[in-house]
C-alpha positions in Angstrom: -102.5 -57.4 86.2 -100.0 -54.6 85.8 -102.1 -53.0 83.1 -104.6 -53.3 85.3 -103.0 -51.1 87.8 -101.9 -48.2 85.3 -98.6 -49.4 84.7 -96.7 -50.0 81.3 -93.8 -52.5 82.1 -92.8 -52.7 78.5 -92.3 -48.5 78.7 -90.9 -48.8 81.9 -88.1 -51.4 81.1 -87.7 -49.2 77.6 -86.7 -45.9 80.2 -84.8 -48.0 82.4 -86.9 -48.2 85.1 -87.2 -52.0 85.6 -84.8 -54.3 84.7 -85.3 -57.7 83.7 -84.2 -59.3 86.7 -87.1 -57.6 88.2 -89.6 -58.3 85.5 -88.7 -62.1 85.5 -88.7 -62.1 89.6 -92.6 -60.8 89.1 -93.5 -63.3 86.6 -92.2 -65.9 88.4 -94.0 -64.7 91.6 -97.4 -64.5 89.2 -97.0 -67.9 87.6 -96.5 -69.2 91.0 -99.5 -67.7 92.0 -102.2 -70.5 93.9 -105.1 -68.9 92.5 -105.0 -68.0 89.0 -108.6 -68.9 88.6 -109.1 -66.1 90.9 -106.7 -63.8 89.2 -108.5 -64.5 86.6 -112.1 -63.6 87.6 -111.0 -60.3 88.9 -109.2 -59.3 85.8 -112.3 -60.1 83.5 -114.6 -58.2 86.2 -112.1 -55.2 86.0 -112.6 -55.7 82.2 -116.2 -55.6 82.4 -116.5 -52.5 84.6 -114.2 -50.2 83.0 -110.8 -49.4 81.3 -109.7 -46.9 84.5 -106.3 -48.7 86.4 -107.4 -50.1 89.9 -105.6 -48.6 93.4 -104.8 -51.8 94.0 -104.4 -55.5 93.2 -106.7 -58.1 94.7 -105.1 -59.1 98.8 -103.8 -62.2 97.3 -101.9 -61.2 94.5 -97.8 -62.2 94.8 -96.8 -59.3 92.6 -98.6 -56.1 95.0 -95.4 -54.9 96.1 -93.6 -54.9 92.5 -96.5 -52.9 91.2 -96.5 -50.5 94.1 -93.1 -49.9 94.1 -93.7 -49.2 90.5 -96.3 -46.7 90.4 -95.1 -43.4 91.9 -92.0 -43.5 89.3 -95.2 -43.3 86.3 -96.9 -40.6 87.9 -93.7 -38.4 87.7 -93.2 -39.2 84.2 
């Protein structure tokens, strides 16, 4: 889902912009989830339609705050 969205939380933990805490607080959150057949489905639609990040993830995703929180520090990078 993050890539999804334009972010790179590998690069981002590399620059010290997330720490692991963080990270592991969103996986938890996203393994969590109640509908990963749903998270699923969108992610293979976004796949199908094209490579371009998203504005946002689907209403029901757990982890919308951690990636919006997450994307104005990318686009001053």
């Amino acid at each position: 889902m993050a890539t999804a969205q334009g972010l790179d939380l590998e690069e981002d933990m590399m620059r010290g912009r997330l720490g692991f805490a963080a990270l592991e607080d969103a996986v938890l959150r996203c393994t969590g989830c109640a509908r990963p057949d749903d998270c699923t489905r969108w992610l293979d639609g976004r796949d199908a339609k094209a490579a371009a990040p998203v504005g946002a993830p689907p209403l029901f995703c757990r982890n919308e705050a951690f990636f919006a929180a997450l994307k104005p520090e990318q686009s001053h990078g």
